[in-house]
N, C-alpha and C positions, 0 to 999 in steps of 0.2 A: 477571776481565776476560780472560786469557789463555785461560781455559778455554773460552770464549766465542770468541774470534776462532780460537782450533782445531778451535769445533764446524764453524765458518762456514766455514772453508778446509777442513774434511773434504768436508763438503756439496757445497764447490765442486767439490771433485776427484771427489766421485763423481759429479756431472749430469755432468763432462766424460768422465768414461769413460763413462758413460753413452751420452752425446752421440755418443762414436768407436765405440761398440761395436752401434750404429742404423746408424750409417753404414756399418761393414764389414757388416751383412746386408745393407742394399737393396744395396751394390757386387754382395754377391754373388748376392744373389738375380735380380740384371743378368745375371751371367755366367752363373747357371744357366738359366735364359731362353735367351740364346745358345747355351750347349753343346746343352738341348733341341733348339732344331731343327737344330743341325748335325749331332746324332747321326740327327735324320732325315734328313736327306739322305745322309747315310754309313751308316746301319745296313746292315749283311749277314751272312745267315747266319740259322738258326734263333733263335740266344742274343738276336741284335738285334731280331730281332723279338717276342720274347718280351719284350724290357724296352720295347719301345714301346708295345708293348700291354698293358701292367702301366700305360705313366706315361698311354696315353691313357683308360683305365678311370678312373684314380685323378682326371683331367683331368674326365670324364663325374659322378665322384662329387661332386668339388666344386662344379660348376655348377649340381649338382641343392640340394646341401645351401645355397649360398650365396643360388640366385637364385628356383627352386619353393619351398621353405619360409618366404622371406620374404613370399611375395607379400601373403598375405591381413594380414600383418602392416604391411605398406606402402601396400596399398589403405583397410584401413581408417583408419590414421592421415593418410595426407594427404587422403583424399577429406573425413573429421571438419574439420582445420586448414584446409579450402578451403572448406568451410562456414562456417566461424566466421570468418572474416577476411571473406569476402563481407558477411556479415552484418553485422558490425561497422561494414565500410565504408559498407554502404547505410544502415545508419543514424546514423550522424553525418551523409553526406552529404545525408540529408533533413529533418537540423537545421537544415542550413546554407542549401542551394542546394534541394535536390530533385530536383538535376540528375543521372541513374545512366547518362548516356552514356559516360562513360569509366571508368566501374568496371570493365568484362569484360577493353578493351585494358590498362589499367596492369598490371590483377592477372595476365594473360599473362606483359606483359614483366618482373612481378617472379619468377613461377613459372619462367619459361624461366632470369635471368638469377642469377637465387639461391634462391629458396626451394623449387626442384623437384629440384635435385641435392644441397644441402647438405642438406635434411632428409630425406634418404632414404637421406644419405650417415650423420646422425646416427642415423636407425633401424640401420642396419647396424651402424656402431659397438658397439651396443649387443649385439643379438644375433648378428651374425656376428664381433666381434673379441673377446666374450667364450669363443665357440664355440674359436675356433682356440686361442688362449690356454688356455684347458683343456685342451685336446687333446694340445697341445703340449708344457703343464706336467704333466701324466700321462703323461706317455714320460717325459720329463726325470729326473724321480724317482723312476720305475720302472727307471731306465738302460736303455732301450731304445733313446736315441739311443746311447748309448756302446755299442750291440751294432750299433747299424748303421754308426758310424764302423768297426768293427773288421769288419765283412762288407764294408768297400772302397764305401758308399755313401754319399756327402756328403748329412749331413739337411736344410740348405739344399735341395739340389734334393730331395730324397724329399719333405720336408713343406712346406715354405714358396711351394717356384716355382708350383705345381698351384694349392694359395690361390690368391697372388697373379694369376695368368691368369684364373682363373674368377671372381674377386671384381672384376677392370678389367671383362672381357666382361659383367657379371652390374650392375654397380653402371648402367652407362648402358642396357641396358635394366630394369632396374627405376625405373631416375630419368625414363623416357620412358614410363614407363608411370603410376607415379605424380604424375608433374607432368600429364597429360592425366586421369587419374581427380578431381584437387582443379582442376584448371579445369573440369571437367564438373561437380561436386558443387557448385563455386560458381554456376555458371549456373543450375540448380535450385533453389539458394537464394534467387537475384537473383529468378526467374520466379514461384515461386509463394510468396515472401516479401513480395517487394517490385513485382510485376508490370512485374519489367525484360525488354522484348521480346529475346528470345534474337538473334533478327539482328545487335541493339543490342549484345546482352553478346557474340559468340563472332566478334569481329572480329579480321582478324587482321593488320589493315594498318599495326599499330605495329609490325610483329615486322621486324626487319632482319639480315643475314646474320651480323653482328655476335654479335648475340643467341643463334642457334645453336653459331657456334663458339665461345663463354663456357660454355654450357653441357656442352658437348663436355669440353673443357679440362679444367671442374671436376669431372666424372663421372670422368676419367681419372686425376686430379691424388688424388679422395679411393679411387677403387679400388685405385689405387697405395699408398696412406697406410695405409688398416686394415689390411689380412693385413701387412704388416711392422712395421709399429709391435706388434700382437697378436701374432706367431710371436718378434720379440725377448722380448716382455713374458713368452713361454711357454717360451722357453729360459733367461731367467732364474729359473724356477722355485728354488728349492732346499728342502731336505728334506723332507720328505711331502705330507698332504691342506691343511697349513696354507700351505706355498708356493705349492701350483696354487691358495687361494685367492686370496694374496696377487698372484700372475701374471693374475688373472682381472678383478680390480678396475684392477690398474694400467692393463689393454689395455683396458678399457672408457673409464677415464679419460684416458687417454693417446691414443687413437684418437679422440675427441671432441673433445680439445685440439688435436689434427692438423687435422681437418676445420675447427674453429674458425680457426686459423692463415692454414691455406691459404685456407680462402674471402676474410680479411679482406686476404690479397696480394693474390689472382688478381683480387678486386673491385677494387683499389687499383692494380693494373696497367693491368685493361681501363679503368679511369676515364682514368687517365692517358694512356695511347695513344687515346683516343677524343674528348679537347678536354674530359671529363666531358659527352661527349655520348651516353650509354650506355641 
């Protein structure tokens, strides 16, 4: 029995370091954010501008790796899930009623208000929190961070801040790309599925300003959430090819659980400030 409640209070005590040690990266991936652009407004000199042009390159690399390599991975998956929920729906609804006039508006305001940011945000998870996590956890255990702590460069800002910029800017336009690709892919379905007059389906007079800034919110909330959940999960690497596996799995799962988290507040907040008139 004893054995047993020291497994459970070890457990405990590592989620909570855990828990403090998530916390002091996003603090500081905060402040490296800030120092970033106040070094631009202050750089001078040759050296300043050689480092700003090192972090905006590195800035250029993550945008391209975060937000052009997902696409075709984001278009096909939401445009496929925007067909099969169409589908679905029109046909139960022609169990029932027959009625497909409010099939195009509903499925908008669900794709605007949750299923076009959160499941683009779990695509990412998956391939861009895995990505940094490896990355990360292959320095780690290469000690390549511990050669850049000793060259006078905090790895927080070298590797994490660049993610994080390029994965917020990167996550709402791929969530705006892909939430319009699975409402277009459902209209197609509805039209030569179910012969729903496209006027009918691509209505946009449920959509309320509300809805926009939800959507906004949660593209920010989960671009936020992967690259630092993923960069902790890759600095906690340790010893060789078996930790960066182990840092690889955790950021996948861990970043999933984030997105998970956060959708079921930000939904439970907007409910709440809206009368559940959402």
């Amino acid at each position: 029995m004893s054995n047993r409640i020291e497994a459970l209070g070890s457990a405990a005590l590592s989620l909570v370091r855990a828990g403090v040690e998530l916390w002091r990266v996003y603090v500081s991936t905060i402040a490296g954010v800030m120092r970033g652009f106040s070094r631009r407004k202050d750089r001078r000199g040759h050296g300043g501008r050689a480092r700003q042009s090192r972090a905006q390159s590195e800035l250029v690399r993550q945008l391209h790796a975060i937000g052009n390599k997902s696409i075709v991975f984001i278009v096909i998956t939401l445009g496929a899930l925007g067909m099969v929920m169409t589908y679905q729906a029109c046909l139960q609804l022609g169990r029932v009623t027959g009625d497909y006039s409010q099939v195009g508006s509903q499925l908008l305001r669900l794709i605007i208000s949750d299923f076009g940011p959160t499941l683009t945000a779990m695509m990412l998870a998956t391939r861009v929190g895995a990505g940094i996590a490896a990355e990360i956890g292959s320095m780690k255990v290469t000690e390549q961070i511990d050669a850049l702590r000793m060259s006078g460069v905090l790895p927080i800002d070298y590797l994490i801040v660049p993610r994080f910029i390029a994965c917020l800017v990167m996550m709402l336009m791929l969530a705006v790309l892909g939430s319009a690709v699975m409402y277009a892919a459902g209209g197609l379905t509805a039209k030569y599925s179910f012969g729903v007059n496209p006027n009918t389906f691509f209505d946009l007079s449920f959509i309320r300003p509300r809805h926009l800034v939800l959507f906004v919110v949660k593209c920010l909330a989960y671009g936020a959430a992967i690259p630092i959940v993923a960069g902790f999960c890759g600095l906690r690497a340790r010893g060789s090819s078996e930790g960066v596996g182990w840092a690889t799995t955790a950021a996948v799962i861990g970043s999933s659980f984030a997105v998970i988290v956060l959708d079921f507040i930000l939904s439970a907040s907007a409910l709440w400030l809206t009368g559940g008139d959402l």
